[in-house]
GUTIDO-161728 format. One record per residue (C-alpha): residue in three letters; residue number from 1; x, y, z; chain. Coordinates in Angstrom, 2 decimals, m for minus. Each point is the difference from the previous one (the first is absolute). Layout:
BEGIN
 residuo num      xx      yy      zz cadena
     ALA NUM       X       Y       Z      A
...
//
This chain:
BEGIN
 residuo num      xx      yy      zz cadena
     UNK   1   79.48  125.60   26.07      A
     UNK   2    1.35    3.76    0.68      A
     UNK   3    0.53    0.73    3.48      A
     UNK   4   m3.12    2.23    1.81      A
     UNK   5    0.28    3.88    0.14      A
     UNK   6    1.66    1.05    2.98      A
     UNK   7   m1.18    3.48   m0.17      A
     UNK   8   m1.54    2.28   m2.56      A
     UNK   9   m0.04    3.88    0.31      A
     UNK  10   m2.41    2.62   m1.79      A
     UNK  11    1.18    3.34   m0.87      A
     UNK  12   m3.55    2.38   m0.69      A
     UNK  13    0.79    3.02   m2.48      A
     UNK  14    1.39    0.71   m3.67      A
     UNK  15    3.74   m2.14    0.11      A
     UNK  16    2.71    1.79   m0.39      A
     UNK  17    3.57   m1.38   m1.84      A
     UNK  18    3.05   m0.02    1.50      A
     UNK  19    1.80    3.76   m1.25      A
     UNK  20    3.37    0.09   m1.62      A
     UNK  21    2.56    1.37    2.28      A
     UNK  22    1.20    3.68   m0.29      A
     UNK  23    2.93    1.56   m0.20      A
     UNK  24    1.15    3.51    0.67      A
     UNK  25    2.57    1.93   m1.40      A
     UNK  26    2.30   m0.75    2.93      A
     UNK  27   m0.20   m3.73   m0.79      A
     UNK  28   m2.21   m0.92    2.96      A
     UNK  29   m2.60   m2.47   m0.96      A
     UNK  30   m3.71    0.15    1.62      A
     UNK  31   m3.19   m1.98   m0.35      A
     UNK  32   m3.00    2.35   m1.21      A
     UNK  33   m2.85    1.13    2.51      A
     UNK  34   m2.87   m1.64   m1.86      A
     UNK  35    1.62   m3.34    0.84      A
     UNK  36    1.19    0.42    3.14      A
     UNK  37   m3.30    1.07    1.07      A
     UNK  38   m1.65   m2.85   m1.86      A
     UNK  39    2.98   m2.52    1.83      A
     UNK  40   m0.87    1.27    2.81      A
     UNK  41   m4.11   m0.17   m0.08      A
     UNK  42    0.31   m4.13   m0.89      A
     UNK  43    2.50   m0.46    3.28      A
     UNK  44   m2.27    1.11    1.76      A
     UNK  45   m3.71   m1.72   m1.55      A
     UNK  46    2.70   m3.01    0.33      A
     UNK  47    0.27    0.63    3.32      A
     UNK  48   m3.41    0.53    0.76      A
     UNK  49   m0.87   m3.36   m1.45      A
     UNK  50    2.86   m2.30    0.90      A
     UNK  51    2.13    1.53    2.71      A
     UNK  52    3.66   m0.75   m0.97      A
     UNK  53    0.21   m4.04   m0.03      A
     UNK  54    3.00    0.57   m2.25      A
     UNK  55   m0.31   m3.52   m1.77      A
     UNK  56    3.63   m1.85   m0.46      A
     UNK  57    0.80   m2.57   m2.62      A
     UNK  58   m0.81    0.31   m3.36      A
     UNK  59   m3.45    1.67   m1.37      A
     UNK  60   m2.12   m0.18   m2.63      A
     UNK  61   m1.95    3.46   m0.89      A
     UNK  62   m3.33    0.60   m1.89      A
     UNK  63   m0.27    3.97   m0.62      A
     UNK  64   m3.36    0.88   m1.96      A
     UNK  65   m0.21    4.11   m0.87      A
     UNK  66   m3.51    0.96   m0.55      A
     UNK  67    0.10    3.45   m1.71      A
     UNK  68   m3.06    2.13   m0.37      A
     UNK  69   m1.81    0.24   m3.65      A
     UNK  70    0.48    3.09   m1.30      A
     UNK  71   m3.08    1.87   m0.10      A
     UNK  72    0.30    1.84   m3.16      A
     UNK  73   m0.08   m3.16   m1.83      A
     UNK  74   m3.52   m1.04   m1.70      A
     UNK  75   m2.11   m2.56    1.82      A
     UNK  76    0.19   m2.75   m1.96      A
     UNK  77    3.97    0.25    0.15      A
     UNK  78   m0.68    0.32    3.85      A
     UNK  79   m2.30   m2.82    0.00      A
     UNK  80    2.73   m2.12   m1.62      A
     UNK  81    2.72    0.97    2.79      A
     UNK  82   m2.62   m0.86    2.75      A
     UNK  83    0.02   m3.77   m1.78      A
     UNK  84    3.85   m0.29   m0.49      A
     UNK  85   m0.26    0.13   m3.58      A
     UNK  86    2.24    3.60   m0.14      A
     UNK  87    2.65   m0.16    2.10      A
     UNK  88    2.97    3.03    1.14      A
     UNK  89    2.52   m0.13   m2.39      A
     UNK  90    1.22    3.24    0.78      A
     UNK  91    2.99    1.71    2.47      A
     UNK  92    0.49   m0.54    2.35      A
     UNK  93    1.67   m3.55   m0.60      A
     UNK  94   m0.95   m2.65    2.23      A
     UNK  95    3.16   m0.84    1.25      A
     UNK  96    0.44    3.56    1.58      A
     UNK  97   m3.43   m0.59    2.34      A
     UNK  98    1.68   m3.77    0.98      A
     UNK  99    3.44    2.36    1.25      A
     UNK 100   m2.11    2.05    2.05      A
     UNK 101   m1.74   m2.60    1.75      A
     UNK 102    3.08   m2.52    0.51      A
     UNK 103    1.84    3.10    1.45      A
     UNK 104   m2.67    1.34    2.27      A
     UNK 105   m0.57   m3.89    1.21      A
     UNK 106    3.49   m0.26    1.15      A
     UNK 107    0.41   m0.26    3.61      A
     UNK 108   m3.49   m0.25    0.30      A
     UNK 109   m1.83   m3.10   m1.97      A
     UNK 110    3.69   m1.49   m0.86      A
     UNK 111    3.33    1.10    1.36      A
     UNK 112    1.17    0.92   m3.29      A
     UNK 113   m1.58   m0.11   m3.61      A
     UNK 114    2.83   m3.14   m1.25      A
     UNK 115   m1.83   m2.25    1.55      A
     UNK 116   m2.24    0.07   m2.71      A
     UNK 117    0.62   m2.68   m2.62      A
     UNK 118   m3.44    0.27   m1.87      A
     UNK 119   m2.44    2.64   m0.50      A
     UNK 120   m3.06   m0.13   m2.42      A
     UNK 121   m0.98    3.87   m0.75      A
     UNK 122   m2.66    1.45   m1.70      A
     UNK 123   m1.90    3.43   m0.48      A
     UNK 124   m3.54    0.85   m1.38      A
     UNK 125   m2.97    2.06   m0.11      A
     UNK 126   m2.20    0.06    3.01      A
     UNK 127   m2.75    2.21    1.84      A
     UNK 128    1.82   m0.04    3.21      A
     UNK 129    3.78    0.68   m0.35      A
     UNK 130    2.49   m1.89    1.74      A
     UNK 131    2.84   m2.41    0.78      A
     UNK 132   m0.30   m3.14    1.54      A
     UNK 133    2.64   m2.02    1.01      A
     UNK 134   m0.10   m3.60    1.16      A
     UNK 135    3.00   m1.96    1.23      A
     UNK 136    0.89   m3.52    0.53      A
     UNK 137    2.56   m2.11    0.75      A
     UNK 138    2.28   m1.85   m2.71      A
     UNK 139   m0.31   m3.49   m0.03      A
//
């Protein structure tokens, strides 16, 4: 029997991936506005929702991306995302949404993102865009 959720977070709004770092010409590397910004707005609807119980021991994750459908597509093709049937296979990768949540949940849900030793992700189509998040601990 898995072990109960411990906590689960909701991020509202269109997700946003984790950015590639930048580098200048001097050498110095930076991380790009768009995800800072967006690193910074799910610390703080973590916050909001959980405080900072910074979990210890090791974690289990369940991240589910909810994109919105694209409204230039045709309604029967909208219909189909609605059901599940059509699902994002499009950038940005999955894997890049996980990296911005794990690193904005450090020293808040967990006190740093190795604790995690499974994680079940997925993205799809949805009328209300969004991340959730739900967290438990590893058995």
């Amino acid at each position: 029997m898995p072990a109960p959720v411990v906590l689960q977070v909701h991020i509202p709004g269109e997700p946003v991936a984790k950015g590639r770092p930048r580098v200048t010409k001097g050498g110095t590397a930076y991380t790009p506005q768009r995800t800072r910004s967006a690193e910074a707005w799910v610390k703080a609807c973590m916050v909001q929702q959980v405080g900072q119980p910074c979990l210890e021991g090791p974690l289990i994750v369940d991240v589910m991306v909810v994109l919105d459908i694209p409204i230039s597509w045709p309604r029967k093709k909208r219909e189909g995302a609605q059901r599940g049937e059509v699902r994002p296979t499009s950038r940005p990768d999955l894997d890049n949404y996980a990296k911005l949540i794990c690193d904005a949940g450090n020293g808040l849900l967990w006190k740093d993102d190795s604790q995690i030793v499974s994680a079940m992700l997925s993205k799809r189509y949805g009328d209300k865009p969004g991340i959730t998040i739900s967290v438990q601990a590893a058995a």
